[in-house]
N, C-alpha and C positions, 0 to 999 in steps of 0.2 A: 504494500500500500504506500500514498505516496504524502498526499499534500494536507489535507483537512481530514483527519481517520473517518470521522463518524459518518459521512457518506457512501463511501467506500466501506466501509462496516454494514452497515445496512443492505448493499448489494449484495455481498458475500455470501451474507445469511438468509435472502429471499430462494428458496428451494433447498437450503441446504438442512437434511432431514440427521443428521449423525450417524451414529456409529451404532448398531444394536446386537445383540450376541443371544439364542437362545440354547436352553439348557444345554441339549446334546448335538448342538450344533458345531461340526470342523467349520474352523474362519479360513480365509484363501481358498474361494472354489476355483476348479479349476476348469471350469462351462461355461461359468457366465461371460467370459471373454474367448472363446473359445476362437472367434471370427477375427480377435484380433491379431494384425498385422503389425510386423516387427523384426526391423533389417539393425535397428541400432540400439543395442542396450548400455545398460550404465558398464563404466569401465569398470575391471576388475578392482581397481585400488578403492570403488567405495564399497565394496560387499561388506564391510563390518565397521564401515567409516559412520563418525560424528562430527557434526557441521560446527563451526563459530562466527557467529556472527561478528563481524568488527564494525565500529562506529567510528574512523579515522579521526572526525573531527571533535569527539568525544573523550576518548579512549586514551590519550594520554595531554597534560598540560600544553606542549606545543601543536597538538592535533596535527602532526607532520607523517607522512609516510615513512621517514628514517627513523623519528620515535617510536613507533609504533612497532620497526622491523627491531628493534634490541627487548620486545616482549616476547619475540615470536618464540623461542625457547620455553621461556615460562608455561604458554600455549600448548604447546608441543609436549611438555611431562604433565599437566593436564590430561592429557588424553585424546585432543582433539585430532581430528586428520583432517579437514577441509575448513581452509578459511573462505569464507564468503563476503568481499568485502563494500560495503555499501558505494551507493556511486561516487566513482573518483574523478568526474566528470567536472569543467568547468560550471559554476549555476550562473544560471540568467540574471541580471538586472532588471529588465523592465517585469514592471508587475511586481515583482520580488518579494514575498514574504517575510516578515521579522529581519532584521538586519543582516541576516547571514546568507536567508533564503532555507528553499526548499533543497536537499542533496536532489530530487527525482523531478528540479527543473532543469533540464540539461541545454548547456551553450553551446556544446561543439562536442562532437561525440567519439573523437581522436582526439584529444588533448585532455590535458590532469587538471585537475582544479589547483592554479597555482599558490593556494592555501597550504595545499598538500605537499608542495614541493616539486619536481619535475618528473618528465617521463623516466631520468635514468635512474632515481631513486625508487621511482615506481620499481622498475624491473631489476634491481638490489633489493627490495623486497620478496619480490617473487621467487630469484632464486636464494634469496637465503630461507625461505618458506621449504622450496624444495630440498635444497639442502639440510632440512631437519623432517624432512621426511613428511613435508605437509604439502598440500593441494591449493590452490588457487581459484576461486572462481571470482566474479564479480556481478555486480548489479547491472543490470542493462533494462533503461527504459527506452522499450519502444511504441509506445502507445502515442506518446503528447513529447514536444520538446518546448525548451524555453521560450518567451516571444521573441528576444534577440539570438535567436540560435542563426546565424548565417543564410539555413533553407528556407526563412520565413521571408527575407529579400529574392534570395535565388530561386528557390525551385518554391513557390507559391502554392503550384499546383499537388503539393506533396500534403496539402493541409485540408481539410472537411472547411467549409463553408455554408453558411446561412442561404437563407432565400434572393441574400441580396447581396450576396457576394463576401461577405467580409467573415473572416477567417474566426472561428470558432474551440474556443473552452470546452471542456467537460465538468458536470457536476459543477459542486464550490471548488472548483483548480482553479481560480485564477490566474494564477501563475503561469499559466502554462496553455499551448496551443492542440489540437487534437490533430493527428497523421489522417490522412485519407488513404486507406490501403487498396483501393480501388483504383490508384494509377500505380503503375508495374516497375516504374522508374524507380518508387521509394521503396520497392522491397531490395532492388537492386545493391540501393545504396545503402540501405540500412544492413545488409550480410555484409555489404563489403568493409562498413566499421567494424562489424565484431567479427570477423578473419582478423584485422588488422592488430589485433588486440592477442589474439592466439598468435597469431603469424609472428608477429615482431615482438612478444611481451610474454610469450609464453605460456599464459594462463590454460585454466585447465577446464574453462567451462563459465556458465553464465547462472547466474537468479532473475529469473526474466520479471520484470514489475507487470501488475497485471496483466499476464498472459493471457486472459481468456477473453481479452477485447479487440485484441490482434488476431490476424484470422489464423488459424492451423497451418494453412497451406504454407503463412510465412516460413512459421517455425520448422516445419517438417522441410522444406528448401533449403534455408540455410543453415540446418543441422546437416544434413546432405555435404555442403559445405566445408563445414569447419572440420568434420570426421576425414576428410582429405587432407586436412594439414595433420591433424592428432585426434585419437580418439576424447571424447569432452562428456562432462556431465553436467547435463542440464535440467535445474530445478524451474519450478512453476509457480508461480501465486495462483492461485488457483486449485480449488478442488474439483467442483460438479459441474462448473456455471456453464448458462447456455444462451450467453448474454448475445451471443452472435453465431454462434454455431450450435443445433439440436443436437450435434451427436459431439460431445465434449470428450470422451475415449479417443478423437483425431488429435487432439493433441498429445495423447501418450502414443502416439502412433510413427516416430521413427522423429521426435521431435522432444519431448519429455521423459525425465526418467525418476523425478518428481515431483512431489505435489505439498501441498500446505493441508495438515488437518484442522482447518477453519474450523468446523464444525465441532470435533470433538472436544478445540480446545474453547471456543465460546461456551458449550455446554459444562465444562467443570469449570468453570468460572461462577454458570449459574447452583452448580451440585453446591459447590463449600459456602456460598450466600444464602442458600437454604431455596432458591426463587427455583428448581429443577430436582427431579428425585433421583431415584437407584431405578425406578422404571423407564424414567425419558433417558437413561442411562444404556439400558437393554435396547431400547427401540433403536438408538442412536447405530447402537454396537453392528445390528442385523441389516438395519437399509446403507449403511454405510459401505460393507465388506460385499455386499452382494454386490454397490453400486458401482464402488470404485476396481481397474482391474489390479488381478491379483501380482501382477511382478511392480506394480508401481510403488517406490519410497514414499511410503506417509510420513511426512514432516512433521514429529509433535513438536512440542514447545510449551515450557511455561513463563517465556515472555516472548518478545521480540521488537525490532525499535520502533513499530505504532503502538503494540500492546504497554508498552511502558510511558511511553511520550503522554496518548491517549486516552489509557482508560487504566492505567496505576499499574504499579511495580507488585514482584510476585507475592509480597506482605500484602500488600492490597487487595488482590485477588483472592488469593488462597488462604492465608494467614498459616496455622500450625499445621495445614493439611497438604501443604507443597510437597513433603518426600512421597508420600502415597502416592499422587500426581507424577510423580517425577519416575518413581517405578512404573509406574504406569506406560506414560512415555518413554522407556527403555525397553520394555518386555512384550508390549501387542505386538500383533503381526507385524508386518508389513514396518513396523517402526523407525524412523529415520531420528535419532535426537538433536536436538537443537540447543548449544548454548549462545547467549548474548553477550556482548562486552559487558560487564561489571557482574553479570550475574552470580559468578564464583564469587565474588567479594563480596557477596551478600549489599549487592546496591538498594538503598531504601528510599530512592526521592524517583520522579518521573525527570527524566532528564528534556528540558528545552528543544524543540525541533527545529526552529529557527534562528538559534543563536546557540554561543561556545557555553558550554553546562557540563563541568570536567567531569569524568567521573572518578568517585572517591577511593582507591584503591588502598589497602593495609588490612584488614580484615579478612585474614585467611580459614577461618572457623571452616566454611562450604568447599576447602579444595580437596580433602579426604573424601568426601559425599561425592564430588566429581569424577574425582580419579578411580575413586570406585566401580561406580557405575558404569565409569568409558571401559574399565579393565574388563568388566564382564561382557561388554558388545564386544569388544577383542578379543575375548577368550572362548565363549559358548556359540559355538558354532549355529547353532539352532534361532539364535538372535540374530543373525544375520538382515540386511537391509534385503526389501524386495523380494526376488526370487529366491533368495539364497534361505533364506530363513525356514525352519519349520511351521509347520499350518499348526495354530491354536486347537487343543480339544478345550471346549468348557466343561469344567467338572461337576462347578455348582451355580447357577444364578437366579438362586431360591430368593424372592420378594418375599417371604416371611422374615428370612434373617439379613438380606442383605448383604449377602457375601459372595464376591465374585473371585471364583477359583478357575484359575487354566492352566492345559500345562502345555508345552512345545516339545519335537522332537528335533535332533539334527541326528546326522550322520554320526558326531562322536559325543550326544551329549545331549541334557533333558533339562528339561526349567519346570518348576512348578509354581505357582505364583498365587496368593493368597491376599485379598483386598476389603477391607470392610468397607459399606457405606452407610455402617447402623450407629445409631446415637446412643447404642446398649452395648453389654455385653453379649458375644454371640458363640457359639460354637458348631464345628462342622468336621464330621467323622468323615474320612476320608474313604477308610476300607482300603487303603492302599496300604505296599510294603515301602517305607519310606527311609529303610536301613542302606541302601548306597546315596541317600541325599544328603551334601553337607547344609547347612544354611547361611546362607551368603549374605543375607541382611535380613536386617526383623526389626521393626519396633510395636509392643505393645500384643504382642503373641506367646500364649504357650503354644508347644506341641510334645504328644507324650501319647505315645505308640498311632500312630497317625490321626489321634484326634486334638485340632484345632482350637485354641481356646482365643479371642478375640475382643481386645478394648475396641472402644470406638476409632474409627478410621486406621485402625493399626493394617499390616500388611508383613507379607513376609515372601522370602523369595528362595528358595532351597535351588542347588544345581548337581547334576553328575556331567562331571569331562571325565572323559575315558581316555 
């Protein structure tokens, strides 16, 4: 998302039904996408990989690209494997938001935001990224550019216009002009930025801003593209939406490899405010898995830079119920994790979108919680991102007690995972033999010969690696 959230917020979540899981139902069918088509998948280096979001202009006091490249170690024992970094793009003038601007008004879409520092540090960044063994992707909006982006003189015709000619906004974006992808010129030149970016700079893939308002056929083109220079992986904003294309599975179609769980994470936002139950919960679990296809990375998240800017930090959201959430998002299917700049420091203000709002770093309490969690998508095979992962069995998702139990399988290795959503205490007999499971994290759980004893929101995560 880019400029004003709550509009864009609103979009998101018109059709977007969640996530739903019933009793003895396997998650990841392997029918409902049966027809789908797929020449390019995600590279190998993300099958167990975890995202971080960077906020260059945030992220460290001078909010400089070289700044920011003497963290990337710290990053890197973390646990992270792909930095994803917000637009590095010069921002527009005219119109301009709050003194800094919007990052996703872009002026020139080969060139760094001389904030940031220059091209070469850019790409001292990049390989000292790779040289620790990390990934690159970056933000790429193609939907709307700046009003003084250069194509708004030159190439005119690259922009949607009015009845009466004169070039046209979307939504509250003021800031910003809307592309017409209906002449063939802009799709042209729009791949041939982001080649140029792979090509000369290395990177290793794109975060496309609103990709669901863009047509398919771009993306699926110049993925085509870029897969000629280096193989890349390419994330979506976007879940279900069908804002301009009915069959929204086109864009995981040789173009995305994935997606944003909009849904699930708006819905546990409403569980822990008490506004949404453990049932809209279930509903969520079953139209979601059936809707979305089954090799695609579902992006959880318990922030990300609208979610915090817009609508509060993960104490505001969640409050004491964030690790439940946070397992949660490491252990479903399909699950891709996402951290945000400050989030390991336990960041507790909503940081500024249009202006410098440092963030507060020394507060190391949450890198343990981190490095944990990343070690087990590295280690348990069965957690793997997309295809690679094990299909969920549900054990239990009894509405009497509240308790949502599943387990996964991989090739050398098993997860069982145990989540309360009861405001009591609960318990739940397994009838399983659970003597090769060690328990990998727990809080607020007995267990004693496979029966489950359960505080409120407690959770627990047992594994076998073979």
């Amino acid at each position: 998302m880019t400029h004003m959230n709550k509009t864009l917020s609103q979009l998101i979540l018109i059709g977007l039904i969640g996530l739903s899981t019933t009793h003895s139902q396997t998650q990841n069918s392997e029918t409902k996408d049966s027809k789908y088509s797929k020449e390019f998948y995600a590279p190998e280096w993300s099958k167990n990989a975890v995202i971080y979001e960077v906020n260059i202009r945030q992220h460290t006091e001078e909010g400089t690209f070289s700044a920011f490249t003497k963290d990337i170690p710290r990053i890197k024992a973390l646990g992270a494997d792909i930095l994803w970094l917000m637009p590095i793009h010069p921002i527009g003038f005219k119109n301009r938001k709050g003194g800094l601007g919007s990052y996703y008004s872009v002026q020139n879409y080969t060139k760094v935001n001389p904030e940031y520092g220059n091209t070469d540090e850019f790409k001292n960044l990049v390989k000292v990224a790779h040289d620790n063994g990390l990934k690159v992707i970056i933000d790429w909006v193609a939907n709307h550019s700046a009003w003084d982006n250069p194509w708004i003189e030159e190439k005119p015709e690259f922009y949607m216009k009015d009845s009466v000619g004169n070039i046209v906004t979307q939504f509250d974006w003021t800031d910003v002009a809307k592309f017409d992808y209906s002449n063939e010129e802009l799709h042209d030149s729009m791949s041939s930025a982001m080649e140029y970016w792979v090509k000369d700079c290395d990177i290793d893939g794109y975060r496309c801003d609103v990709a669901f308002l863009v047509p398919a056929k771009f993306w699926q083109n110049t993925r085509a593209k870029l897969e000629k220079i280096k193989p890349v992986f390419m994330l979506a904003e976007m879940e279900a939406q069908t804002d301009i294309n009915p069959n929204f599975k086109e864009y995981f179609e040789n173009a995305f490899n994935a997606n944003y769980a909009w849904g699930y994470h708006f819905l546990s936002h409403e569980i822990s405010h008490g506004n949404k139950s453990y049932n809209d919960f279930l509903e969520h679990m079953k139209n979601n898995y059936e809707e979305i296809p089954s090799d695609v990375f579902k992006m959880h998240f318990l922030t990300n830079h609208d979610e915090n800017s817009w609508n509060g930090t993960v104490l505001e959201k969640y409050g004491n119920e964030w690790k439940k959430w946070s397992v949660l998002n490491y252990t479903l299917p399909q699950s891709f994790p996402l951290i945000y700049s400050g989030e390991e420091a336990n960041n507790q203000k909503r940081l500024e979108f249009f202006e410098k709002d440092q963030i507060k770093w020394g507060d190391t309490s949450l890198y343990n919680w981190y490095r944990k969690l990343n070690s087990l998508k590295h280690r348990i095979d069965c957690l793997a991102n997309g295809k690679w992962g094990g299909k969920a069995k549900v054990l239990s998702a009894n509405t009497l007690n509240s308790l949502y139990v599943f387990s996964r399988k991989g090739a050398n290795s098993e997860v069982l995972v145990a989540v309360s959503f009861s405001k009591r205490q609960e318990e739940y007999n397994s009838n399983l033999d659970l003597s090769g499971f060690e328990e990998f994290v727990s809080d607020g759980v007995d267990l004693n010969d496979g029966k489950f004893t359960i505080q409120p929101n407690g959770f627990i995560v047992l594994t076998i690696n073979k």
